[in-house]
KOLLUM-559493 format. One record per residue: x, y, z of N, C-alpha, C in turn; residue number from 1. Coordinates in Angstrom, 3 decimals, padded with zeros to 6 digits. Last residue first. Layout:
// residues N
+----------+----------+----------+----------+----------+----------+----------+----------+----------+-----+
!      nxx !      nyy !      nzz !     caxx !     cayy !     cazz !      cxx !      cyy !      czz ! num !
+----------+----------+----------+----------+----------+----------+----------+----------+----------+-----+
!        X !        Y !        Z !        X !        Y !        Z !        X !        Y !        Z ! NUM !
...
+----------+----------+----------+----------+----------+----------+----------+----------+----------+-----+
// end
This chain:
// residues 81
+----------+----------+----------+----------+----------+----------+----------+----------+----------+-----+
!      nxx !      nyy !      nzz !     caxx !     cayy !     cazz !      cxx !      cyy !      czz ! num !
+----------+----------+----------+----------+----------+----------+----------+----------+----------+-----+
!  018.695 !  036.613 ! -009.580 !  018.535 !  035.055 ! -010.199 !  019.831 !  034.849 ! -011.212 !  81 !
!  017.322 !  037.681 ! -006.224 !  018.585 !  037.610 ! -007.619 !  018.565 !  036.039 ! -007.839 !  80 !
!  015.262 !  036.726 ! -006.000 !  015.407 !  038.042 ! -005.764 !  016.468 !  038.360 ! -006.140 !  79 !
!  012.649 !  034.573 ! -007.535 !  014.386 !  034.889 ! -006.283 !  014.338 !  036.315 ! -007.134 !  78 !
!  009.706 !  032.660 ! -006.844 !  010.443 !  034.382 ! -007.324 !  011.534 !  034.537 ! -006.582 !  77 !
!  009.062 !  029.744 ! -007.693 !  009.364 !  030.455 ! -006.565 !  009.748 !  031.788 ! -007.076 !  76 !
!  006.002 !  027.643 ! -007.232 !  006.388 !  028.670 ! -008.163 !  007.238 !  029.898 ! -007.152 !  75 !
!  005.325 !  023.936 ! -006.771 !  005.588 !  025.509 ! -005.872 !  006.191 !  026.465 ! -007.409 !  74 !
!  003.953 !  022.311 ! -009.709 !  004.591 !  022.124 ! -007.821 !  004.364 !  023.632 ! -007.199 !  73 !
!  002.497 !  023.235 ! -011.356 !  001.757 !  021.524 ! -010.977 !  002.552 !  021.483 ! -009.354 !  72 !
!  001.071 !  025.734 ! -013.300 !  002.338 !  025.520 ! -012.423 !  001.475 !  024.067 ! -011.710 !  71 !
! -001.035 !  026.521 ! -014.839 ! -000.121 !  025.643 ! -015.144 !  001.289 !  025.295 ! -014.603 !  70 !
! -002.932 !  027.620 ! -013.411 ! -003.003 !  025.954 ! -013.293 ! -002.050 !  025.224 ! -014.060 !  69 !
! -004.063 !  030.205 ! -013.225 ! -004.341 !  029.224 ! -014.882 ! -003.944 !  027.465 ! -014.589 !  68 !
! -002.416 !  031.033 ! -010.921 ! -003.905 !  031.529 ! -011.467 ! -004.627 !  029.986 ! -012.351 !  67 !
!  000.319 !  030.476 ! -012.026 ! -000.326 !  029.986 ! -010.977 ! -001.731 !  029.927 ! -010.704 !  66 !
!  000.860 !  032.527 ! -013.326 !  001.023 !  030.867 ! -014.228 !  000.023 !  029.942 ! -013.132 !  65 !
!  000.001 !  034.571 ! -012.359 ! -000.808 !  034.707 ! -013.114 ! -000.721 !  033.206 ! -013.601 !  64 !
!  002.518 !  034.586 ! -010.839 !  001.224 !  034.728 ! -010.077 !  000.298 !  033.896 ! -011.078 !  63 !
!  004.305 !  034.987 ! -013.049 !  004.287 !  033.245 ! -011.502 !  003.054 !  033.647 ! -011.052 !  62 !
!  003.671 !  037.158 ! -013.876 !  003.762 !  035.958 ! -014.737 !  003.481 !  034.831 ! -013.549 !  61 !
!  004.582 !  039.147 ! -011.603 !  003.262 !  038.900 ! -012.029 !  003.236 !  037.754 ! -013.214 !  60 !
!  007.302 !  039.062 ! -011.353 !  006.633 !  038.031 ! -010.141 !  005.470 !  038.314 ! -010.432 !  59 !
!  009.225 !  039.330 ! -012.864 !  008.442 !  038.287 ! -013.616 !  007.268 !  037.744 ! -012.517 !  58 !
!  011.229 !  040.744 ! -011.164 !  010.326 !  041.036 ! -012.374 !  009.716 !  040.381 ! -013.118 !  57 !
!  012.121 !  038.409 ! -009.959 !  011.624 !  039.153 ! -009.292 !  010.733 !  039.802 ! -010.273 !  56 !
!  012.535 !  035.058 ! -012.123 !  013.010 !  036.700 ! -011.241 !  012.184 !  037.134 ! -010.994 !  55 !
!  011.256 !  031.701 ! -010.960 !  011.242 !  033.375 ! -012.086 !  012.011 !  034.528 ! -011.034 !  54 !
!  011.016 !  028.849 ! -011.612 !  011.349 !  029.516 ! -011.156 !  011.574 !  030.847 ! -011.702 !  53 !
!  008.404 !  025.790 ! -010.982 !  009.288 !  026.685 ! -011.792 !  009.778 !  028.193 ! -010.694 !  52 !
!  008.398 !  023.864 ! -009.271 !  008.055 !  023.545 ! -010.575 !  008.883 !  024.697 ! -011.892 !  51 !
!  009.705 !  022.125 ! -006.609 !  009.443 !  023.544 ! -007.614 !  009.331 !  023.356 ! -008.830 !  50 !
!  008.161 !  020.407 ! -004.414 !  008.121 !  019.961 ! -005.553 !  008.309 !  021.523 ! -006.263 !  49 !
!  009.344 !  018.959 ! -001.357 !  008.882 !  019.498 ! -002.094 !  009.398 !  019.860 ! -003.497 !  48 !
!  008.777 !  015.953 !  000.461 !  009.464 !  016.474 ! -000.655 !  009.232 !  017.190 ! -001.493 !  47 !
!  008.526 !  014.495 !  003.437 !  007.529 !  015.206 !  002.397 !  008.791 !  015.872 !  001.129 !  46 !
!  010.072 !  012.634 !  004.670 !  008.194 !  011.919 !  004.207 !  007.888 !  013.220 !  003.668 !  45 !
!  012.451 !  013.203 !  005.218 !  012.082 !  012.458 !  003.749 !  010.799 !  012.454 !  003.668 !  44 !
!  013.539 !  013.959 !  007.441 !  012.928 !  012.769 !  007.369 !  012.935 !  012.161 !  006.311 !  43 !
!  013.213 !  016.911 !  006.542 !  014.617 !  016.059 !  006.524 !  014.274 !  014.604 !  007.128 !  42 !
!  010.962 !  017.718 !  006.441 !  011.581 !  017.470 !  005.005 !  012.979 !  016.724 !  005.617 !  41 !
!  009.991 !  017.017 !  008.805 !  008.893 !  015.908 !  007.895 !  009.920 !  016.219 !  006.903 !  40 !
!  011.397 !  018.766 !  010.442 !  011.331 !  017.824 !  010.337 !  010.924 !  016.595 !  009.366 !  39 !
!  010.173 !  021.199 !  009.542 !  011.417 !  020.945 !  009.037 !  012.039 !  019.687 !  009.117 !  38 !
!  007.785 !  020.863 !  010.326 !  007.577 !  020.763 !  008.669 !  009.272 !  020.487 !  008.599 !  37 !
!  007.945 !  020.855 !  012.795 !  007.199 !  019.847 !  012.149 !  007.602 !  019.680 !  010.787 !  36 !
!  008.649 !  024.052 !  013.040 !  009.776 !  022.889 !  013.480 !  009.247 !  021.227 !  013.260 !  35 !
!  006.465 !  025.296 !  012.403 !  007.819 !  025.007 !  011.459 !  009.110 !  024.009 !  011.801 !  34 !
!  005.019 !  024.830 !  014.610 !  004.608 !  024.197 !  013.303 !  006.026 !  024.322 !  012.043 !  33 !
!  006.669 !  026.354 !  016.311 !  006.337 !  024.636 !  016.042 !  005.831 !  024.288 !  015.119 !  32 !
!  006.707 !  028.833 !  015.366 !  008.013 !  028.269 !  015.362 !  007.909 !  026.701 !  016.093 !  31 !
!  005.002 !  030.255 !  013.113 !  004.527 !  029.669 !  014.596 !  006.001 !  028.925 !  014.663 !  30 !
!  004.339 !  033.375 !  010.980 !  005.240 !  032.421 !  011.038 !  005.149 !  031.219 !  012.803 !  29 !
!  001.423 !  034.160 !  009.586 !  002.005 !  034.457 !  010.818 !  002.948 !  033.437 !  011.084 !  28 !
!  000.875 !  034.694 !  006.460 !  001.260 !  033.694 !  007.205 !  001.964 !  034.433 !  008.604 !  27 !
! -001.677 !  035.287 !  004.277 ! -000.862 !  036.278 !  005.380 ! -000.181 !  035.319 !  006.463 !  26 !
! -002.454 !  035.659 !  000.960 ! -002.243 !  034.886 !  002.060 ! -000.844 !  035.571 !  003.015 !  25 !
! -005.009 !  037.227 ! -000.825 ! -003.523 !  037.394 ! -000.503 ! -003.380 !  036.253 !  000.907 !  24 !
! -007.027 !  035.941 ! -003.342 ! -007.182 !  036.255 ! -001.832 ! -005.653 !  036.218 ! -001.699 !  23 !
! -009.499 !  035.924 ! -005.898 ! -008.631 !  035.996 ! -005.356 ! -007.791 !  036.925 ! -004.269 !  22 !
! -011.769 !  033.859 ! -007.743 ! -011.529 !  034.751 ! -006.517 ! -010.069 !  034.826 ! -006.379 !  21 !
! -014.251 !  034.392 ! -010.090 ! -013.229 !  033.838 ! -009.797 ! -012.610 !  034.516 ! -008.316 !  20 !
! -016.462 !  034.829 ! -012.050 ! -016.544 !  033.650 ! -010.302 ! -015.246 !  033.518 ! -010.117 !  19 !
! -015.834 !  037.308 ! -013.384 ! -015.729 !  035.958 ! -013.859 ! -015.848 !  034.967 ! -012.911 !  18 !
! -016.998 !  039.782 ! -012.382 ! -017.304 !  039.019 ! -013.826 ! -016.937 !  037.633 ! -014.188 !  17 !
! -016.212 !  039.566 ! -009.598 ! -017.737 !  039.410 ! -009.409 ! -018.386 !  039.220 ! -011.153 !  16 !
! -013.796 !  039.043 ! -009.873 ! -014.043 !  038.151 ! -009.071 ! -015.954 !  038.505 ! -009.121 !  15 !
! -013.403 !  041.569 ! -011.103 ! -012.682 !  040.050 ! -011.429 ! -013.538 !  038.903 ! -011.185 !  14 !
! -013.335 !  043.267 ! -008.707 ! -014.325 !  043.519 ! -010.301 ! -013.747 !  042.169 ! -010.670 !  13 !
! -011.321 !  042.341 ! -006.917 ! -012.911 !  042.309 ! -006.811 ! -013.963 !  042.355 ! -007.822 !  12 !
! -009.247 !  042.710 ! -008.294 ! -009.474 !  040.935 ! -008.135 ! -011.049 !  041.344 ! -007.498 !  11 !
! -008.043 !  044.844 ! -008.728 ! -008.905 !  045.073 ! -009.743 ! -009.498 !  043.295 ! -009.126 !  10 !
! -005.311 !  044.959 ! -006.927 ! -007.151 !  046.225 ! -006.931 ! -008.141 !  045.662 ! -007.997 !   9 !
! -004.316 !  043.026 ! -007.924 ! -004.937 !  043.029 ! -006.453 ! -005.825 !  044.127 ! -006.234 !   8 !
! -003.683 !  043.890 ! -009.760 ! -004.428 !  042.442 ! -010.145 ! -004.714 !  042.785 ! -008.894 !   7 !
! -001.985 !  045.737 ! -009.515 ! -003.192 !  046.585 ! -010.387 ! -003.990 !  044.665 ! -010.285 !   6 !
!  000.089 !  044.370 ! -007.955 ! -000.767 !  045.661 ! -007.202 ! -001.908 !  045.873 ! -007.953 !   5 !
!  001.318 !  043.562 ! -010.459 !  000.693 !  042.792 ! -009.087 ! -000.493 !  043.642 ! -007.967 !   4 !
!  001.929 !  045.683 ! -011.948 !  001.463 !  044.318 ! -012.320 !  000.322 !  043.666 ! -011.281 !   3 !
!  003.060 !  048.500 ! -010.340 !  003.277 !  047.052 ! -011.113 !  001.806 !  046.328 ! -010.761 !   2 !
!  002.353 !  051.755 ! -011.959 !  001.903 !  050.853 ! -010.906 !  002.234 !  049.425 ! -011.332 !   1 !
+----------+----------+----------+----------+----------+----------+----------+----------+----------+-----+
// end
């Protein structure tokens, strides 16, 4: 079973020993609000920030760097790297 799957069954026992929580995010894609954001990056007024980048098999490390706070921008997983 990977990595990711055994942190997502086990984030309730987790979450009731250590106060910690964790929640999957489910984005329903809205094709104005993305047409805002694509705007604001080719404007310039927002600039996003990758901090780091990992293969696919490393996509429980980016979770977990992410967890701990030591990722400071976006943490991306490519799917060939």
């Amino acid at each position: 079973m990977s990595r990711i799957i055994m942190n997502l069954l086990w984030a309730p026992v987790v979450s009731l020993l250590e106060w910690k929580k964790i929640k999957v995010l489910v984005h329903k894609p809205n094709h104005g609000d993305q047409q805002i954001w694509k705007d604001l990056v080719e404007s310039g007024q927002v600039t996003p920030v990758i901090d780091r980048q990992y293969p696919l098999h490393q996509a429980a490390q980016a979770i977990q760097d992410l967890g701990n706070g030591s990722v400071k921008g976006k943490a991306v997983v490519c799917l060939k790297f």
